[in-house]
NUTOR-337680 format. One record per residue (C-alpha): residue in one letter; x, y, z. Coordinates in steps of 0.5 Angstrom, whole numbers, padded with zeros to 4 digits, always signed. Each point is the difference from the previous one (the first is absolute). Layout:
NUTOR-337680
AXYZ
...
end
This chain:
NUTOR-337680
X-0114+0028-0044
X+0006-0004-0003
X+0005+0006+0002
X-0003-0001+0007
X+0002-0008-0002
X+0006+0003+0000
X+0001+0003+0006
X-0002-0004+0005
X+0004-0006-0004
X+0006+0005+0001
X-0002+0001+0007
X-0001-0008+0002
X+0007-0001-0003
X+0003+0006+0004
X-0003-0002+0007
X+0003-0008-0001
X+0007+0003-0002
X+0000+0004+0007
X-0002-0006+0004
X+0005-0006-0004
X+0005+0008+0001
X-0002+0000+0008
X+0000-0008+0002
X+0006-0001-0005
X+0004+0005+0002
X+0002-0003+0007
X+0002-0006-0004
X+0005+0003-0004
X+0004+0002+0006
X-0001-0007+0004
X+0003-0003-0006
X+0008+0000+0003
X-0004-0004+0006
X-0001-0006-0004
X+0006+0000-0004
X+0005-0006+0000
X+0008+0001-0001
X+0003-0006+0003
X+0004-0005-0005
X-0006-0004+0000
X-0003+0004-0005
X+0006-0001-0005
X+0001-0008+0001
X-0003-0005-0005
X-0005-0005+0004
X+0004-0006-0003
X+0006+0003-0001
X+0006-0004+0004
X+0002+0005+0005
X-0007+0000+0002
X-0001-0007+0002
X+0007+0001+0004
X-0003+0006+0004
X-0007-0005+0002
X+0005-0005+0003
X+0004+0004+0002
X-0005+0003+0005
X-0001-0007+0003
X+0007+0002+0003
X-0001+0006+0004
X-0006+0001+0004
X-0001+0007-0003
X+0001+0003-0007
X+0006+0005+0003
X+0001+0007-0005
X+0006+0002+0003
X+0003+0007+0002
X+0008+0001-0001
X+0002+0006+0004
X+0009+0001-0002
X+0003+0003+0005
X+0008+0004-0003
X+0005+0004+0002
X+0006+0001-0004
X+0003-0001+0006
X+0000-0008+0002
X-0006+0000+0006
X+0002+0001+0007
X-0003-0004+0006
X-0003+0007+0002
X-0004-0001-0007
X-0002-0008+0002
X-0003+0003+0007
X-0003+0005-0003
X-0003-0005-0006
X-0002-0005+0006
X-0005+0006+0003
X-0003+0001-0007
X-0001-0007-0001
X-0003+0000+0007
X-0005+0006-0002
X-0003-0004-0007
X-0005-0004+0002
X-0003+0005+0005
X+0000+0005-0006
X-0007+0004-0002
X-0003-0001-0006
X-0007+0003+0001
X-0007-0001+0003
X+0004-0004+0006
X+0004-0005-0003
X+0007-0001+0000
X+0006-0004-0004
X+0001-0006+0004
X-0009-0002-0001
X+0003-0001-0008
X+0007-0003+0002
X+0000-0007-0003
X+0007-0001+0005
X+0003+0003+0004
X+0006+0007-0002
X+0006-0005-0001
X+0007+0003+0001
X+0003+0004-0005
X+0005-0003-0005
X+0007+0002-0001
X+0002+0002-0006
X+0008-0003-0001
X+0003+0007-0001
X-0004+0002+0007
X-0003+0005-0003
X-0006-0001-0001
X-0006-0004+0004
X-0006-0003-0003
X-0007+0000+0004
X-0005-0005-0002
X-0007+0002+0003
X-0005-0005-0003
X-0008+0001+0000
X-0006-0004-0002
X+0000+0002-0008
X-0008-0003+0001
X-0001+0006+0005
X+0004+0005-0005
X-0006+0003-0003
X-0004+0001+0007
X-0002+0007+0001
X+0003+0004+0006
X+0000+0006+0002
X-0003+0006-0005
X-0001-0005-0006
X+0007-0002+0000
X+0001-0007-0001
X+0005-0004+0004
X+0004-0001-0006
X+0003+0007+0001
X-0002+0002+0006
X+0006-0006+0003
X+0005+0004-0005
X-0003+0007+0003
X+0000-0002+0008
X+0008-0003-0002
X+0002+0007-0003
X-0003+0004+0006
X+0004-0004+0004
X+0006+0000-0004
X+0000+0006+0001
X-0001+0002+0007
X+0006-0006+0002
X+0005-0002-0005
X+0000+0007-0005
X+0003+0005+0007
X+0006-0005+0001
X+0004+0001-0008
X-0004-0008-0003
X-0003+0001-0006
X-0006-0004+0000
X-0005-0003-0006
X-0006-0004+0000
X+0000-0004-0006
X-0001-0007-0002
X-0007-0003-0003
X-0004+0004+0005
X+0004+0006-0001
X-0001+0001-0007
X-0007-0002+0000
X-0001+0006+0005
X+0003+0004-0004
X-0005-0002-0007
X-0006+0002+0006
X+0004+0007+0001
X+0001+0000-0008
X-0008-0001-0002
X-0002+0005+0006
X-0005+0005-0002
X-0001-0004-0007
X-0007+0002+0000
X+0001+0007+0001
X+0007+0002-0003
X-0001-0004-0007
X-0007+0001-0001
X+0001+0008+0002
X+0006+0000-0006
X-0004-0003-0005
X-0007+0004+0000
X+0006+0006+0001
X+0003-0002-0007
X-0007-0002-0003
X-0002+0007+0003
X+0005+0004-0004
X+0000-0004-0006
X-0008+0001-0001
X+0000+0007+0001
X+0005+0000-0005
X-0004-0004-0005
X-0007+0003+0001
X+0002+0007+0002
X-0006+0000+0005
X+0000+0000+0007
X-0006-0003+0001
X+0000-0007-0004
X+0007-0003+0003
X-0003+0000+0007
X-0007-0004-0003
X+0007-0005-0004
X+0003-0001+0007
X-0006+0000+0004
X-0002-0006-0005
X+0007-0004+0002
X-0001+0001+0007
X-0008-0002+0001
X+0003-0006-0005
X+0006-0002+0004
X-0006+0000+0006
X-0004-0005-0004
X+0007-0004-0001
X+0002+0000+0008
X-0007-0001+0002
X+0000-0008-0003
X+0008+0000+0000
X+0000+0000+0007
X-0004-0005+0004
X+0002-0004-0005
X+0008+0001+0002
X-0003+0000+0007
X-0003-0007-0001
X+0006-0004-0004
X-0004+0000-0006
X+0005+0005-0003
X+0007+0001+0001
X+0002+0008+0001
X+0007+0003+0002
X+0004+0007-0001
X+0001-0001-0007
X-0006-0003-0003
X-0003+0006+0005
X+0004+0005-0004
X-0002-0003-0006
X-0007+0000+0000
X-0001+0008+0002
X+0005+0002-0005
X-0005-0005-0005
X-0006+0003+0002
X+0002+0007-0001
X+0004-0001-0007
X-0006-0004-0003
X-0006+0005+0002
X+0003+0006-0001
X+0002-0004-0007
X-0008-0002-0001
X-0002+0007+0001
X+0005+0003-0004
X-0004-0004-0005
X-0007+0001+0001
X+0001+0008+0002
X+0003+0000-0007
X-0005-0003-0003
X-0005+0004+0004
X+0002+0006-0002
X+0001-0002-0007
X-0008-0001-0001
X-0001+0007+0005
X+0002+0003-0007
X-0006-0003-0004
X-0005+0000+0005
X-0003+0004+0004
X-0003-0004+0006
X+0006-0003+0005
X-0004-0006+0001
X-0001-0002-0008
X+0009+0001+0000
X+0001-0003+0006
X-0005-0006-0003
X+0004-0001-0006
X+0006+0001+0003
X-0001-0005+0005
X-0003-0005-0006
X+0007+0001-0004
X+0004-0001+0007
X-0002-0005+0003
X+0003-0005-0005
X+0006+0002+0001
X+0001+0001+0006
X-0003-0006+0002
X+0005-0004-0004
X+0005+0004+0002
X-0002-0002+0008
X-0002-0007-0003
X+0008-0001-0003
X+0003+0003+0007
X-0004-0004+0005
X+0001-0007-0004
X+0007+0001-0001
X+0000+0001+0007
X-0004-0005+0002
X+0006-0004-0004
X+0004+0001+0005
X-0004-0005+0004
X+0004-0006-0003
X+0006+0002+0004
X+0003-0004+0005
X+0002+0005+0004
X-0005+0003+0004
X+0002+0007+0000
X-0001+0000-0007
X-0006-0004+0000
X-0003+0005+0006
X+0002+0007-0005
X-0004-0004-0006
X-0008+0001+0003
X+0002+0006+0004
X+0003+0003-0005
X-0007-0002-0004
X-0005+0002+0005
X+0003+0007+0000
X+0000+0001-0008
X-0007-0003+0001
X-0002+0006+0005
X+0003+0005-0005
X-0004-0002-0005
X-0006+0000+0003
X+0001+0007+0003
X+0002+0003-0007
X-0006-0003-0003
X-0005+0003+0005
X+0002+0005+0005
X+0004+0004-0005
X-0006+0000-0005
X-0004+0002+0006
X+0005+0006+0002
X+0000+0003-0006
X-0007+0001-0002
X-0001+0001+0008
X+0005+0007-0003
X-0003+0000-0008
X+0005+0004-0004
X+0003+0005+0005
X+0004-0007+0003
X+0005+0002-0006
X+0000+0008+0002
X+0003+0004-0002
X+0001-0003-0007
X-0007-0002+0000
X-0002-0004-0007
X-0005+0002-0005
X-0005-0002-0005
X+0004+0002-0006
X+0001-0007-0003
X+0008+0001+0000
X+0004-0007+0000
X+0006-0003+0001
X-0001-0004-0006
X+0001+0006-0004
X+0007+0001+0002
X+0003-0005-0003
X+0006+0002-0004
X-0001+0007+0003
X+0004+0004+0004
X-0001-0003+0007
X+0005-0006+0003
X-0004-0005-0002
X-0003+0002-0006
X+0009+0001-0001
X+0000-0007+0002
X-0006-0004-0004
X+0003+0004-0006
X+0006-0003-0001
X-0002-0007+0002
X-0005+0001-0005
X+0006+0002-0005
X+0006-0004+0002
X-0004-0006+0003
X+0005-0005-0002
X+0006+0004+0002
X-0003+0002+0008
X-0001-0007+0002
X+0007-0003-0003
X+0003+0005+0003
X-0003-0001+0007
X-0001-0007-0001
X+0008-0001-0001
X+0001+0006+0006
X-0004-0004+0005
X+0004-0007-0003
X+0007+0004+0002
X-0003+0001+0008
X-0002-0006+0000
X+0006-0004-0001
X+0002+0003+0007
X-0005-0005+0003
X+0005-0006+0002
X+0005+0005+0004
X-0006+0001+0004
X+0002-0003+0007
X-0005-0003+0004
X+0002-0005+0005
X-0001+0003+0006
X+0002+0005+0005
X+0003-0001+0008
X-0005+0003+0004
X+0005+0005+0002
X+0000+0002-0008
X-0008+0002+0000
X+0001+0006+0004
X+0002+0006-0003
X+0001+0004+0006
X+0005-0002+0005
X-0004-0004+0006
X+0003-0003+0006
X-0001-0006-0002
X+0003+0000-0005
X+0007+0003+0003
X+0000-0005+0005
X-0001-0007-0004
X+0007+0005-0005
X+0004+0000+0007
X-0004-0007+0002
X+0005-0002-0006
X+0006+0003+0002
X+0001-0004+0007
X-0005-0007-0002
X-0001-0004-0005
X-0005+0004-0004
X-0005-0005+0000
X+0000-0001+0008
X-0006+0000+0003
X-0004-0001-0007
X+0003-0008-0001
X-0002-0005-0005
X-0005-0005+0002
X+0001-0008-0003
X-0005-0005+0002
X+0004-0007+0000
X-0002-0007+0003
X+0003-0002+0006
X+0005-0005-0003
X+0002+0005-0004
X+0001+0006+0004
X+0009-0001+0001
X+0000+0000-0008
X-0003+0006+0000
X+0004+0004+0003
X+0006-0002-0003
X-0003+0001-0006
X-0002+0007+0000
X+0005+0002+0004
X+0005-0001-0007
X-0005+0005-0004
X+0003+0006-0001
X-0004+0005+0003
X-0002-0003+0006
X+0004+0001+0006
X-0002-0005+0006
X-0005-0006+0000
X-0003-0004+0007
X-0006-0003+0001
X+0000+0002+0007
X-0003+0006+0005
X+0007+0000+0003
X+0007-0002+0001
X-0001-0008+0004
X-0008+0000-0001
X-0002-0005-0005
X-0005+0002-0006
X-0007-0001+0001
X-0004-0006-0004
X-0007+0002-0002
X-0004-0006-0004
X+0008-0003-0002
X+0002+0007-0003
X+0005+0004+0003
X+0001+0009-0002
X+0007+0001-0002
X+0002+0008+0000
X+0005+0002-0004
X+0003+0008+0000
X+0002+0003-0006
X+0006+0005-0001
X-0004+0005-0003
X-0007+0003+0000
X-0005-0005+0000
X-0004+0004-0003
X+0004+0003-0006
X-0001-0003-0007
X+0008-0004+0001
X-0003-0003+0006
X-0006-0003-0005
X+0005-0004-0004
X+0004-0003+0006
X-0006-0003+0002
X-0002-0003-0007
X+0007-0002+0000
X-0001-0003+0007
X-0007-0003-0002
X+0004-0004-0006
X+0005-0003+0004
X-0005-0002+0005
X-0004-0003-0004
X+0006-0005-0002
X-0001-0002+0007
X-0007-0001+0000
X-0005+0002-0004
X-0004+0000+0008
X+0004+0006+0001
X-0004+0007+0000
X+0003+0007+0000
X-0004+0006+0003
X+0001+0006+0004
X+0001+0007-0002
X+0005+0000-0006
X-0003-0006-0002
X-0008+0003+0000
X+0004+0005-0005
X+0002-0005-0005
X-0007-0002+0000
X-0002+0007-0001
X+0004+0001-0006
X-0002-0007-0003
X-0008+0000+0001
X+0001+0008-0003
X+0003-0003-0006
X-0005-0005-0001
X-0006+0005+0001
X+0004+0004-0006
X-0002-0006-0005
X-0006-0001+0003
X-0003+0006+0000
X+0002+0004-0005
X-0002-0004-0006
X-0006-0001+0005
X-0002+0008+0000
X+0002+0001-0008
X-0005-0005-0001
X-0005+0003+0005
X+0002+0007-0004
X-0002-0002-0007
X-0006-0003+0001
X-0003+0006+0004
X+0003+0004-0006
X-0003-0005-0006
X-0006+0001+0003
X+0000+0007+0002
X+0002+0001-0008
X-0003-0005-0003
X+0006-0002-0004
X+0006-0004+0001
X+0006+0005-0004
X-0001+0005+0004
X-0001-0004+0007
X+0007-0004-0002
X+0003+0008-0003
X-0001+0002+0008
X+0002-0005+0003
X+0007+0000-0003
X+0000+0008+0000
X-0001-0001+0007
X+0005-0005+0002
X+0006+0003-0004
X-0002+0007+0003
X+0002-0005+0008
X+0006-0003-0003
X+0003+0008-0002
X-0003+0002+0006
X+0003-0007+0005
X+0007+0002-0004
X+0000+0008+0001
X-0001-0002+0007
X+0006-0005+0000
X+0004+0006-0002
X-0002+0004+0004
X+0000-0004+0006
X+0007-0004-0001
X+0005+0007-0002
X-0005+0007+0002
X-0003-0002+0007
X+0005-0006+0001
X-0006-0004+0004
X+0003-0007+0003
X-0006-0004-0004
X-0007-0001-0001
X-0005-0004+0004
X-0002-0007-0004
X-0006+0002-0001
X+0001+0007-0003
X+0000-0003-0006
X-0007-0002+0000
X-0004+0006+0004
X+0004+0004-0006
X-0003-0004-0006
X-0008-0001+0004
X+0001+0009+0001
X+0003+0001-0008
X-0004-0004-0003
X-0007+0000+0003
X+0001+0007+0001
X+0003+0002-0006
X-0005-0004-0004
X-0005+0005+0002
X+0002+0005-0004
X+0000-0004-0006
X-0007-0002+0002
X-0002+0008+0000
X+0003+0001-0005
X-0003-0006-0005
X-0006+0000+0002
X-0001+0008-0002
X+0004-0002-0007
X-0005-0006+0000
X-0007+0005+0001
X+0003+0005-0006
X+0003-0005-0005
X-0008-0002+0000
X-0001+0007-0003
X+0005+0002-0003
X+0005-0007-0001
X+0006-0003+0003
X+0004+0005-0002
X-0003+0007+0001
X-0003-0003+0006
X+0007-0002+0003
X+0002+0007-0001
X-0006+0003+0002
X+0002-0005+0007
X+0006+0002+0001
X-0002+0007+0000
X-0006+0000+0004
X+0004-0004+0005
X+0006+0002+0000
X+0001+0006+0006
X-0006-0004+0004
X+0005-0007+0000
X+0006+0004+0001
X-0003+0004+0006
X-0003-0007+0003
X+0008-0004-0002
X+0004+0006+0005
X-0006+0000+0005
X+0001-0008+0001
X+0008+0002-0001
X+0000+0005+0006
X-0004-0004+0004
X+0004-0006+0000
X+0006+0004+0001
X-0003+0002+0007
X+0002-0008+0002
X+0008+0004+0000
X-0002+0004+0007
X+0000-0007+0003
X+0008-0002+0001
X-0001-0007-0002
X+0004-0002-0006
X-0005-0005-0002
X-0006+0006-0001
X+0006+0005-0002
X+0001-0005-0006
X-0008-0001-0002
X+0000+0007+0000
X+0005+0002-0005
X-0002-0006-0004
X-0008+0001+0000
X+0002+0008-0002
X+0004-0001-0006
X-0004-0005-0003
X-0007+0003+0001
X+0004+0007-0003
X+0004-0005-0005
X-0007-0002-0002
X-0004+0005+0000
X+0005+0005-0003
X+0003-0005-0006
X-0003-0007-0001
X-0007+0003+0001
X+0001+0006-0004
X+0004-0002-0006
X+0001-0008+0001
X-0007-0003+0000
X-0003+0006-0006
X+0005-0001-0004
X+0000-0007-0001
X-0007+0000+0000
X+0000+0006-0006
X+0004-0004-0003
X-0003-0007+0000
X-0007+0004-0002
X-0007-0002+0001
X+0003-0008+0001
X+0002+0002+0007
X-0007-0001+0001
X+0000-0008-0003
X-0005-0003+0001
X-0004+0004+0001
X-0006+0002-0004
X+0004+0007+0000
X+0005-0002-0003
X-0003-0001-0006
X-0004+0006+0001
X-0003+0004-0007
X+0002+0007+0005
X+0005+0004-0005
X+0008-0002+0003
X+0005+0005-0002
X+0005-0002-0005
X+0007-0002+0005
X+0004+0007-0002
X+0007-0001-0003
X+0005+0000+0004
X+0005+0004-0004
end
């Protein structure tokens, strides 16, 4: 009878998995529909610039995103290029976007004449579209945003292109198409490269060709469960998703259940060796697991959560999405895997099928075996392991303070040559780099002449005026009038950033009434409230971590041994990356929040092998003592945690299949820490400090002062 229990319990589950897989499925196609990727996502609420682009608003009747198309010859343009210039200009508002609308229904005024460069080069077109219509759905699921810059190119191509113009659509709204075009197929693409990593890793691992199957069919049903909350949530503005926190939360989502299955799958058939019923091994080993990989989940989703206290929104936005997918992972690695391997019993592991003969990995300590290798020499050189390792992870550190993130250019995230990113390099040819892209000062009326005369004489800005045009007078909004100022080089460029600081300082000398907004200066704020997250929430995390940990281990030493073993292992890691990316890669910078995802991945993700791996010393030093337990540990878990280190490694080494910086860097850095962990501070830090310290590492708790037998700490001679 109590078989029977079982076998409609597995039943139940199985049938409630098929139906969260078939209604959470769709859900995790639909994710692109809801994401945002405008800069609102990255502006703080308080921030300075923010305040200038709400007033700001009051002087346009529209939000306008603006379109640059550069027309160039090599050649000073002929009057024959201007007519031909006029007919498209003509042609622009009738443009075809899809679903029977055109261009000119999102226009926010009318195509003006194209502006000449001063060597007759080149031309400048500006179209500008309602930037709160932007995200409108058009056509076959495309929105606005890109189907502009895709109706413009098709008809660059049929007009301009025949006649000898080198033509680009670039600007604001031509790199934003071009984020659309970047992203596209992100569920498919990045998705299908990751469980093709996962895939062949797991066949490596397991030497089976049924149980990887039953592994990623763990991580698909898990991310299901994490679209089908995700989803309407972003649908209804109560979380905020983009292109990148989307990435992020498949690659999560696969790493961290296929990181809690290699646990229970091992542990699982650790116990088919002592029992003869598959329920009585799944039972203990779920039992043993469930601790583990619950505070595993627990760290990861509470720091996580962390990321709440940003005050940048997208950041803020990646801390619950990221912690609903950790949270999908968990429960299906708990209850459909349980559920699937006894639906299959032992023949799941075919053909290395385990038996009843009582052989443990425990026995192996010292052996002949890696890890029994490994477990031996930290059993007799402790001391020596972890000063080495220690000093070794101190001299990759000291690199840390070379690591550049001050932001990049727009331009500079793309890895691959896009038109964008061309045309704004030509743009900075003909034009002042910052055309089209101005500084927005919102200053009192009384105070507007001052202004201009002020900002013209800081180095970096070309020109200055507070009116729409040459004889117009500027516009006066509640006593206020809006100032704009062209810089000399690319307003989106980490140099443009200091200009605009030094602007802010000398304007400020002027009157403390006097705002600085635009789009440099929405990157400056960027880069301040990305520095005070830092201080904020990285102590934050820590403190998070070590409270899961003492309560976890039921001791303060090795809470505190974790905590620093895991933050030294981000500062080699944050190093290594900075070499890597200034002299081998030669990449421009970093975004300001590569530092803080970094940390909130190594440390949260990291801290997970440490916990599987004490917590396993904690249940053998019961029986054995502290230091026979820690080697016993190390032994037992030595291949499993290696095995889930390069799994979660490879899966976020998917991220690099998207040619956008910010995802390349996270993905090299998450890689080698998670590798560097895995293989280093897991396997030869962590036992090695705590073999040497002895049963005290449990202080103070009642096992450290446990009547078990404590071997003697070998000499180091």
């Amino acid at each position: 009878m109590n078989r029977w229990r079982w076998r409609a319990g597995i039943a139940a589950v199985l049938i409630v998995w098929l139906v969260l897989g078939a209604l959470g499925g769709p859900a995790v196609g639909k994710l692109s529909e809801v994401q945002q990727n405008d800069n609102a996502n990255f502006l703080p609420k308080k921030a300075e610039s923010t305040v200038v682009a709400n007033e700001a608003a009051k002087f346009v009747d529209s939000k306008a995103l603006p379109y640059f198309v550069l027309i160039e010859r090599d050649t000073p343009i002929t009057a024959a290029d201007q007519t031909v210039l006029q007919g498209f200009v003509a042609k622009i508002p009738g443009l075809e976007l899809g679903d029977g609308k055109k261009l000119g229904d999102y226009l926010t005024a009318p195509v003006r004449p194209a502006v000449p460069a001063s060597d007759h080069k080149a031309l400048l077109l500006t179209v500008q579209i309602d930037g709160d219509r932007a995200d409108e759905v058009v056509g076959q699921g495309e929105t606005v945003l890109y189907a502009v810059a895709k109706a413009l190119r098709a008809e660059i191509k049929n007009s301009l292109t025949p006649t000898g113009l080198q033509v680009y659509v670039t600007g604001p709204g031509g790199v934003f198409a071009d984020f659309v075009v970047a992203f596209s197929g992100i569920d498919g693409i990045l998705l299908g490269v990751a469980l093709a990593v996962v895939f062949v890793i797991l066949l490596i691992v397991y030497r089976s060709p049924i149980l990887p199957i039953a592994v990623l069919l763990t991580a698909v049903f898990g991310l299901a469960l994490a679209a089908l909350v995700v989803y309407p949530l972003a649908k209804h503005g109560v979380l905020q998703l983009n292109g990148q926190s989307q990435g992020i939360l498949f690659i999560l989502v696969v790493g961290a259940s296929t990181d809690y299955a290699l646990l229970l799958v091992s542990r699982y058939k650790e116990e088919l060796h002592d029992y003869e019923s598959k329920f009585q091994a799944m039972r203990v080993a779920w039992r043993a697991s469930i601790e583990p990989i619950a505070a595993s989940a627990a760290t990861v989703i509470l720091g996580l959560l962390c990321l709440l206290l940003s005050k940048l929104g997208s950041t803020k936005g990646l801390g619950p999405v990221g912690a609903l997918g950790i949270a999908g992972a968990f429960i299906a690695a708990m209850t459909f895997l349980p559920a699937i391997l006894l639906a299959f019993g032992r023949r799941i592991f075919w053909p290395s099928i385990p038996r009843v003969d009582h052989v443990h990995s425990r026995d192996q300590v010292g052996g002949r075996r890696l890890w029994g290798r490994v477990s031996g020499l930290v059993g007799r050189r402790s001391r020596r392991v972890w000063a080495i390792t220690a000093l070794a992870l101190l001299a990759c550190a000291a690199f840390l303070p070379t690591f550049k993130a001050s932001g990049t250019s727009q331009e500079d995230l793309f890895l691959n040559k896009v038109e964008s990113v061309t045309g704004q390099e030509r743009l900075a040819k003909h034009f002042d780099a910052g055309s089209g892209t101005p500084v927005e000062i919102l200053t009192p009326a009384a105070q507007a002449d001052q202004v201009v005369q002020t900002a013209v004489k800081v180095d970096g800005v070309g020109a200055a005026s507070a009116s729409v045009a040459p004889g117009v007078p500027p516009k006066v909004v509640d006593g206020k009038v809006l100032v704009q100022a062209t810089l000399k080089i690319r307003a989106d460029s980490p140099a443009a950033t200091k200009v605009v600081k030094h602007l802010r300082t000398e304007l400020d000398k002027v009157s403390p009434d006097i705002l600085v907004g635009g789009n440099t200066a929405i990157n400056l704020d960027v880069l301040d409230a990305a520095q005070r997250d830092l201080r904020v929430i990285i102590p934050t995390i820590l403190a998070v971590i070590f409270v899961v940990l003492m309560l976890l281990l039921r001791s303060l030493v090795a809470a505190v041994l974790l905590v620093i073993a895991n933050v030294l292992s981000f500062g080699a890691t944050v190093g290594v990356s900075a070499l890597m990316f200034n002299h081998v890669f030669k990449f421009p910078g970093a975004d300001p929040g590569i530092p803080l995802y970094a940390f909130v991945f190594l440390v949260a993700l990291g801290i997970d092998y440490s916990i599987f791996l004490m917590t396993r010393v904690r249940e053998e030093s019961h029986a054995q003592g502290t230091r026979p337990g820690i080697l016993i540990g190390l032994a037992v878990t030595g291949g499993v945690i290696t095995s889930a280190g390069v799994v979660l490694a490879a899966t976020f080494s998917a991220l690099a299949v998207l040619p956008i910086l910010f995802l390349v860097q996270i993905a090299f850095m998450v890689a080698f820490g998670v590798l560097l962990d895995t293989t280093v501070v897991r396997s030869l830090l962590v036992p090695s400090l705590a073999h040497d310290i002895g049963r005290k590492v449990w202080w103070p708790s009642k096992l450290a002062r446990q009547e078990q037998p404590d071997l003697p700490k070998r000499s180091e001679s």
